[in-house]
PAZAPA-4460 file (N, C-alpha, C; in steps of 0.05 Angstrom, whole numbers, plus 32768, in hexadecimal, padded with zeros to 4 digits):
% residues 102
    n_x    n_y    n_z   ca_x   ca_y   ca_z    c_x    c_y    c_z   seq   type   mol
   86EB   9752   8326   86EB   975F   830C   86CF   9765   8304     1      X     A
   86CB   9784   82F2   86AB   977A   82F9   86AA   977E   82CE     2      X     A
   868F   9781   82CE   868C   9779   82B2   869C   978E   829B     3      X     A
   869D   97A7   829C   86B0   97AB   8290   86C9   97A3   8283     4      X     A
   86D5   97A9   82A4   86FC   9796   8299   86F3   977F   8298     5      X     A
   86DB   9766   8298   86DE   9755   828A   86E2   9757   8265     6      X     A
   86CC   9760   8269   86C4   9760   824B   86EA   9773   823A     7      X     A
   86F4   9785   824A   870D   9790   8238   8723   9776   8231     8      X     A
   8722   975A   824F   872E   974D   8249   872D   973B   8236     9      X     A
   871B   973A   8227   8714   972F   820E   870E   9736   81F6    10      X     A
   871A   9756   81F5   8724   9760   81DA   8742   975D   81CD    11      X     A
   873F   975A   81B5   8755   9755   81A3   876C   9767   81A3    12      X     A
   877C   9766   81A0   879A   9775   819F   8796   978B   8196    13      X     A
   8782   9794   817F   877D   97A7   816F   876C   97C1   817B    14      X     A
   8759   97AF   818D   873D   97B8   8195   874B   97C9   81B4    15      X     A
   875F   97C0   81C0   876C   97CA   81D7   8780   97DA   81CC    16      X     A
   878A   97DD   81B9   879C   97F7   81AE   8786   9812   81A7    17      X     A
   876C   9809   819C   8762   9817   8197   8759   9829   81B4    18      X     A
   8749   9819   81C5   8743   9827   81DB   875B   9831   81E6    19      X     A
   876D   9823   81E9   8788   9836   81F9   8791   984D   81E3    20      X     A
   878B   9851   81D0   8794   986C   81C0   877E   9886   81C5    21      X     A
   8764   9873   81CA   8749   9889   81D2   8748   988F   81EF    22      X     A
   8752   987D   8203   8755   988A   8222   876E   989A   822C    23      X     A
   8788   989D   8218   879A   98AE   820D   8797   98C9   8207    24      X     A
   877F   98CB   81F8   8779   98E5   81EC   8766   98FD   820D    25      X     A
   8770   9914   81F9   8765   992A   8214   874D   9928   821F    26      X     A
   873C   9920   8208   871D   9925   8206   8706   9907   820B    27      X     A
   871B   98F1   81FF   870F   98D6   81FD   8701   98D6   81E5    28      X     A
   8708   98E9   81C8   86FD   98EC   81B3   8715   98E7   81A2    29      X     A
   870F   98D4   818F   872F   98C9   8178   871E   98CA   815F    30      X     A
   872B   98CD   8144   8722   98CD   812D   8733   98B5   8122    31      X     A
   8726   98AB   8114   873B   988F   8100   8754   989B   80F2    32      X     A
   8755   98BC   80E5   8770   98BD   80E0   8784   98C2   80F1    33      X     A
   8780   98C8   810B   8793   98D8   811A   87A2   98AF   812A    34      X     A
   8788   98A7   812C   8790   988B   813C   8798   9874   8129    35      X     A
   87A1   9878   810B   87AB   9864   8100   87C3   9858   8107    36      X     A
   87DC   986A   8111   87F4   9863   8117   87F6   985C   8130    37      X     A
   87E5   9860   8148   87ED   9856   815F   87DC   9838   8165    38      X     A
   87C7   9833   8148   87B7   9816   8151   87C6   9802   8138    39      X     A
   87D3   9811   8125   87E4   9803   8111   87CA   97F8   80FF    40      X     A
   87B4   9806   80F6   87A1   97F7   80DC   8795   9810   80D2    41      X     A
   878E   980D   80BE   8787   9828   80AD   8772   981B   809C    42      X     A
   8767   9830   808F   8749   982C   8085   8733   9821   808B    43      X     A
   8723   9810   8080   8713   9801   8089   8715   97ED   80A0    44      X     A
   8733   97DE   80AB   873F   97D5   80B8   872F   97E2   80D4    45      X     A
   873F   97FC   80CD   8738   9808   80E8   8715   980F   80EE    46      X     A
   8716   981A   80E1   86ED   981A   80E6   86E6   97FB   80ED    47      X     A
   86EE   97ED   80E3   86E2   97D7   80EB   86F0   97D7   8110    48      X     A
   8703   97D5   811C   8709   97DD   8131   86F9   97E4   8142    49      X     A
   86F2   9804   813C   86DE   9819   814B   86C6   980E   8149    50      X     A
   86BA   9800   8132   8698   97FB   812C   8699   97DE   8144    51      X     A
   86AD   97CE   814B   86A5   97AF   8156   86A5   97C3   8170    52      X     A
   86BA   97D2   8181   86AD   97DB   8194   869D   97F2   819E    53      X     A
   868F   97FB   818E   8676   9803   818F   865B   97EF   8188    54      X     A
   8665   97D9   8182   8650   97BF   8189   864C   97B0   819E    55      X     A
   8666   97AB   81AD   866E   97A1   81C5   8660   97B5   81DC    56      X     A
   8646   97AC   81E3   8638   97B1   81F8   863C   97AC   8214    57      X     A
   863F   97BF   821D   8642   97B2   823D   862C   97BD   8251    58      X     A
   861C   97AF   825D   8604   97C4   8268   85F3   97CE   825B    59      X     A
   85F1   97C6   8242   85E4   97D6   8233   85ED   97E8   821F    60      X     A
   8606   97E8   8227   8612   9808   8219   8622   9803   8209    61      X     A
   8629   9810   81F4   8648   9806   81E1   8652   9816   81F5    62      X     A
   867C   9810   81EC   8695   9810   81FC   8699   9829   81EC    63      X     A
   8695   982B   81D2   869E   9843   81BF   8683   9848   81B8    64      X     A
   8683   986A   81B3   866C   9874   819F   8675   9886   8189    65      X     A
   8664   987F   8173   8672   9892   8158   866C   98AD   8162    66      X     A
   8678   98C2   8150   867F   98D6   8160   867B   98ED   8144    67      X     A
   8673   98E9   8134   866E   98F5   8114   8684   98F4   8105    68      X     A
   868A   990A   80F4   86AA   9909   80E7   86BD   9915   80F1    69      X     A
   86D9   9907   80EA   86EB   990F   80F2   86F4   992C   80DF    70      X     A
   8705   9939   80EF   870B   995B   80E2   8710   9959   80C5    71      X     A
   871E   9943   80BC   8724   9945   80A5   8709   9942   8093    72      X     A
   86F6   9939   809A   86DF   992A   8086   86E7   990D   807A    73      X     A
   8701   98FE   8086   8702   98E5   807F   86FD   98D0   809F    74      X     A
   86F4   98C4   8097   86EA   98B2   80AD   86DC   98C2   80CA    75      X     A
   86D3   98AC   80D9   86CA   98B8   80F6   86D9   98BB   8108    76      X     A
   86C5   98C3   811D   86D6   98D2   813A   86C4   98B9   814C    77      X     A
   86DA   98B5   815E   86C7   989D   8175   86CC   98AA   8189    78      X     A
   86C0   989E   81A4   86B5   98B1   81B7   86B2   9895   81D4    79      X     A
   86C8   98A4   81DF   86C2   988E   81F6   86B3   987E   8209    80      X     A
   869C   9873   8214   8680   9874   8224   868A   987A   823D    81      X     A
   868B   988C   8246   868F   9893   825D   8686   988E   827B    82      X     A
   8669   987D   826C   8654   9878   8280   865D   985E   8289    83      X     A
   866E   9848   8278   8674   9835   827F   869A   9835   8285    84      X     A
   86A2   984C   8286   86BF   9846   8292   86C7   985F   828D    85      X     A
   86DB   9864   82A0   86F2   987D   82A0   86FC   9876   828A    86      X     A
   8712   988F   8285   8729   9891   8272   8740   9885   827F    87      X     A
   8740   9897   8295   8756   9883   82AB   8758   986B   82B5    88      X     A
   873B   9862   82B3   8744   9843   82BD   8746   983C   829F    89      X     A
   8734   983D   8281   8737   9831   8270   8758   982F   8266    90      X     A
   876B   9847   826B   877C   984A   8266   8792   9834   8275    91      X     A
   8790   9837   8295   879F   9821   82B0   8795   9804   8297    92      X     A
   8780   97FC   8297   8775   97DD   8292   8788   97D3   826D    93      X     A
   8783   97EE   825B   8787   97E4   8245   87AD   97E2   824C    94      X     A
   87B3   97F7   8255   87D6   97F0   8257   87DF   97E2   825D    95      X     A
   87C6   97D5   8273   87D8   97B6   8282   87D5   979E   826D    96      X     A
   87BC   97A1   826A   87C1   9783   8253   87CB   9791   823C    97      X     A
   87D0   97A6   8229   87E3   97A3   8216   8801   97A5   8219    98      X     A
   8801   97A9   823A   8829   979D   823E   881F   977F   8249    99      X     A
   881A   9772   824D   8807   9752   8251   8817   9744   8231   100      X     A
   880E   9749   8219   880E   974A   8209   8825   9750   81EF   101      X     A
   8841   975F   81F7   884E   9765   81ED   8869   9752   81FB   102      X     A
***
């Protein structure tokens, strides 16, 4: 296992809905309104979400990067690091542990 999928196995229920709704998307780009209903938290809830993993360094790098505003002008857009993982594997890793989990 190398440091990556360590470090995903030790995010919170919340923090792996979030990434599996962002390695979901076409682009690997999500805004807090569009991803309220598939991570189940809204408002500040959710920013708080996106802001812990864009703290969560791995290598050096955050897992998420802010991404400016979202279309509406309410909340941000996050942005997947690409440099530290696919969409496709983030996508394979987060599905397994959140059916792990259910």
């Amino acid at each position: 296992m190398d440091r990556i999928e360590e470090a995903l196995y030790h995010l919170t229920h919340s923090q792996l809905r979030a990434l599996f709704a962002l390695a979901k998307t076409k682009n690997g780009l999500i805004s807090s309104a569009n991803s309220k209903k598939s991570i189940g938290k809204k408002g500040k809830a959710l920013g708080g979400i996106f802001s812990s993993l864009v703290r969560r360094k791995i290598n050096g790098e955050s897992l998420v990067l802010p991404w400016g505003k979202s279309e509406d002008g309410r909340g941000l857009r996050w942005k997947l690091n690409e440099k530290l993982i696919t969409k496709t594997k983030l996508l394979q890793i987060t599905g397994e542990l959140l059916s792990w989990e259910d």
